[in-house]
C-alpha positions as CSV (number, residue, x, y, z in Angstrom):
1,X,22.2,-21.1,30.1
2,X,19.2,-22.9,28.8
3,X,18.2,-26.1,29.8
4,X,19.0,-29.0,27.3
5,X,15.8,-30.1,24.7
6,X,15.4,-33.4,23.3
7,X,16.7,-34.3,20.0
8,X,13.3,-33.8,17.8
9,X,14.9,-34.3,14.1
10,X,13.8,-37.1,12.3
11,X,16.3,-39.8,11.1
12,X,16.6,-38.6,7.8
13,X,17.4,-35.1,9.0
14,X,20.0,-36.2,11.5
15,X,21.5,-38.2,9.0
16,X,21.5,-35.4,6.4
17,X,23.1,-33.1,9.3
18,X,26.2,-35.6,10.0
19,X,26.7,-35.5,6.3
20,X,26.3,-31.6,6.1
21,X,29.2,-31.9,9.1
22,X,31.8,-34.5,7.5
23,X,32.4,-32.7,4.6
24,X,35.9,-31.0,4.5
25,X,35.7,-27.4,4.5
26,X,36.3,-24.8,1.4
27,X,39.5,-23.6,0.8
28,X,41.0,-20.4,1.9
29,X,40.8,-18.1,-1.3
30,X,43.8,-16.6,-3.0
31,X,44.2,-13.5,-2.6
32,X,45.2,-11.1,-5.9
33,X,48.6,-9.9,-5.9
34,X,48.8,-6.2,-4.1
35,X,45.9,-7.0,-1.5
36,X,45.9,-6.3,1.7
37,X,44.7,-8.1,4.6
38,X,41.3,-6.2,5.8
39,X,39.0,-6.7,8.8
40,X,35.6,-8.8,7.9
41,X,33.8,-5.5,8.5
42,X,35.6,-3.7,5.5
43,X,34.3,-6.4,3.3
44,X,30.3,-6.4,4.1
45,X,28.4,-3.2,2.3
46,X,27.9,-0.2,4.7
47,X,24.1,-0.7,5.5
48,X,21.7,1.9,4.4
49,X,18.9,3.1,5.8
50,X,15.7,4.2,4.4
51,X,15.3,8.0,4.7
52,X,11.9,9.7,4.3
53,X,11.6,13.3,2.3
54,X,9.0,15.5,1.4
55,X,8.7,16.8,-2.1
56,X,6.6,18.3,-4.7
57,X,5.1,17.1,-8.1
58,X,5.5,19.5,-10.7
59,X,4.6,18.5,-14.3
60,X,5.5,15.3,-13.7
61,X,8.8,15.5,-12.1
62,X,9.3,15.2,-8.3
63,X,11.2,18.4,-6.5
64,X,12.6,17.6,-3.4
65,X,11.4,21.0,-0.9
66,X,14.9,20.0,1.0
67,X,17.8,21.1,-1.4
68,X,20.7,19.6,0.8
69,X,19.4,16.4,0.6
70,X,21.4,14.7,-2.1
71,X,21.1,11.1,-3.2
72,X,24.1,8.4,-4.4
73,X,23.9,7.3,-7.8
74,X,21.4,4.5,-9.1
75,X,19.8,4.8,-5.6
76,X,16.4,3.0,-5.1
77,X,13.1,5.0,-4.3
78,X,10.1,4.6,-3.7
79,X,7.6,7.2,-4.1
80,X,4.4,7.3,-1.7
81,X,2.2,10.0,-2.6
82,X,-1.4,11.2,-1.3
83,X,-4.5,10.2,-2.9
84,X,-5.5,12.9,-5.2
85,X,-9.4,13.1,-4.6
């Protein structure tokens, strides 16, 4: 357990913090009729993350060289390519 450290906030910061602290808290929300109770986890987006593929320009238009990679819809990319000279 760390040891305790002395209270370093100024005045104005402590007193903000107590206010912060005393307010009452937000209501639960109502849920719509036909919900079901989930676990937080179902809630929170599945993260995603960043794949790298190699692919070839060809008039303009990228071809992946790995035809079972597939990508969602309205995915973001980002295209890095070598400098041409």
């Amino acid at each position: 357990m760390p040891a305790p450290q002395p209270d370093t906030r100024s005045e104005r910061r402590k007193a903000l913090d107590e206010q912060l602290a005393a307010e009452p808290l937000l209501p639960i929300p109502d849920a719509a009729p036909g919900d079901s109770p989930r676990p937080l986890e179902a809630h929170l987006c599945p993260r995603r993350r960043p794949v790298a593929v190699v692919g070839v320009v060809e008039n303009g238009v990228i071809r992946l060289l790995d035809s079972e990679v597939k990508f969602p819809e309205h995915s973001r990319v980002i295209v890095v390519a070598s400098d041409p000279g």
